[in-house]
C-alpha positions in Angstrom: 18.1 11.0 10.7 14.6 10.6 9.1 11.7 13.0 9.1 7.9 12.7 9.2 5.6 14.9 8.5 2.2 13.8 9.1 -0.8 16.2 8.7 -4.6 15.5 8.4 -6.4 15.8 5.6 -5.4 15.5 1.9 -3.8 18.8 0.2 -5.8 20.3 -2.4 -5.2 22.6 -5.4 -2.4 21.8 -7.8 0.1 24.4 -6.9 0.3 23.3 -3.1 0.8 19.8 -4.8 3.7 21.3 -7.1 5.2 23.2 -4.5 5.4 20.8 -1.5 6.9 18.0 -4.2 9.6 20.0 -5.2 10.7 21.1 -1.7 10.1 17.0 -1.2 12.1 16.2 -3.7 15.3 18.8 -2.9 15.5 17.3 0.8 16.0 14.3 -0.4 19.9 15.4 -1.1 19.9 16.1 2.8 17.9 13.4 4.9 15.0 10.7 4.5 12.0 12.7 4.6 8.8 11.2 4.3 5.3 12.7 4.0 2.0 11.1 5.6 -1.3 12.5 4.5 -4.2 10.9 6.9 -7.6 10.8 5.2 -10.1 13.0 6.5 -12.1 11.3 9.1 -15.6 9.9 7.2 -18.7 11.7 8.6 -16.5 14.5 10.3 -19.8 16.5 10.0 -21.8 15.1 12.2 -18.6 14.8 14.8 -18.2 17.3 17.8 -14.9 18.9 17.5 -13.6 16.9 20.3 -14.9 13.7 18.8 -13.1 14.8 15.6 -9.8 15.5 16.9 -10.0 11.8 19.0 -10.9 10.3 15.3 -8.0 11.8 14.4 -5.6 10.7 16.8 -6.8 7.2 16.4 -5.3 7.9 12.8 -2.1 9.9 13.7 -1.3 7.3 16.5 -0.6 4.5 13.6 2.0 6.5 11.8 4.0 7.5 15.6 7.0 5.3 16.1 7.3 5.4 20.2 11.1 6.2 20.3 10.5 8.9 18.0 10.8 13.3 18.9 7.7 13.9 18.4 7.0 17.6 17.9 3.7 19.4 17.1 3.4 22.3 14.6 1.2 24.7 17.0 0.1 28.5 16.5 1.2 28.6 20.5 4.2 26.4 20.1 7.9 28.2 20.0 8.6 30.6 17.3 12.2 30.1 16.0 14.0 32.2 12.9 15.0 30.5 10.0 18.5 30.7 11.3 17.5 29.2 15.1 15.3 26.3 13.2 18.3 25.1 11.1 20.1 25.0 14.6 17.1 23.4 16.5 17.1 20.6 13.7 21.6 20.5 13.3 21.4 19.5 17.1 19.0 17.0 17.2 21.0 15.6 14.6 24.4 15.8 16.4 22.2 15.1 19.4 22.0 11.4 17.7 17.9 11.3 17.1 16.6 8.9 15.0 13.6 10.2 13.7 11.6 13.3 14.3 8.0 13.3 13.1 6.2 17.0 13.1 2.7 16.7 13.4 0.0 19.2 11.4 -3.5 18.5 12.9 -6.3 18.6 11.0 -9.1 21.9 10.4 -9.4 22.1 14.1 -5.9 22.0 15.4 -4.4 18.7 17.1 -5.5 16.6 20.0 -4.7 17.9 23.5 -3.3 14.2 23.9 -0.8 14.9 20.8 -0.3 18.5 22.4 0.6 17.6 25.9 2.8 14.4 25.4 4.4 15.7 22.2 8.2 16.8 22.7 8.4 20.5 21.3 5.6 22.4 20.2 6.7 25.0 17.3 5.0 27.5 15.6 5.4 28.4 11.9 4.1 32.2 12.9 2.1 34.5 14.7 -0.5 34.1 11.5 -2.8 31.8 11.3 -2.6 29.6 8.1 -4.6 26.7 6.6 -3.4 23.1 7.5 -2.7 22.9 3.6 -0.6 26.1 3.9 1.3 24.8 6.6 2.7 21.7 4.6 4.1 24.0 2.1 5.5 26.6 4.3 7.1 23.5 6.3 8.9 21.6 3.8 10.3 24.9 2.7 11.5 26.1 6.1 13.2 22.2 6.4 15.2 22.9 3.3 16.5 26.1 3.6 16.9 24.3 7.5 19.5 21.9 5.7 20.6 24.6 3.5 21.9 27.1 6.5 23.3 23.5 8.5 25.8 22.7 4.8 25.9 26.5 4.4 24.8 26.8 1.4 23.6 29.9 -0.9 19.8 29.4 -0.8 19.3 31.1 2.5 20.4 35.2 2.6 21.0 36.7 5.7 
């Protein structure tokens, strides 16, 4: 199964960089992941938030492969434990899906469009973090995912 992860914006600051790279690099022993950083949208000041998020989802809709799971990462999506993620991901796996692309919108959240077509909605926490943040948290939690599915000793219960 491959996995997208495409989020707005470019990440900044050199230990987000680090961190997301190594977690990048350790799934690679699991599954083809693949990360997809869309540029910031060029005059986004002078864009309504609406018009921004559209911008946006002009971008995001190049990277969406149509017979993909699409699923948004959402502060009111569904809240899973590290335990009921690895499961979540283990049976789309077994369930025979191809590809699952998470989606991490941009400053101002993801486009309704993106929001109410999208498969599954998830959210990382109650808490709200930066879109930066949320790659980093992300890769880590799809790790330790594929470390509790080949139970492994990186995950303690």
């Amino acid at each position: 199964m491959k996995i997208k992860l495409i989020a707005i914006g470019k990440t900044n600051g050199d230990w987000l960089i680090k961190g997301i790279s190594e977690y990048q690099n350790r799934l690679t022993h699991y599954t083809n992941f693949e990360l997809i950083e869309i540029p910031d949208v060029k005059n986004r000041a002078n864009l309504s938030v609406e018009k921004l998020k559209e911008a946006e989802l002009t971008e995001l809709e190049k990277h969406i492969d149509k017979d993909s799971c699409i699923i948004a990462l959402d502060e009111k999506g569904k809240q899973y434990t590290s335990e009921l993620f690895s499961a979540y991901i283990e049976k789309k796996m077994v369930g025979g899906t191809k590809q699952l692309i998470f989606i991490i919108g941009g400053a101002f959240g993801t486009s309704n469009k993106i929001l109410d077509n999208c498969n599954d909605k998830i959210a990382l926490s109650l808490m709200t973090y930066s879109h930066q943040m949320v790659r980093l948290i992300f890769v880590e939690q799809l790790y330790r995912a594929f470390t509790i599915i080949k139970n492994e000793k990186y995950h303690h219960k």
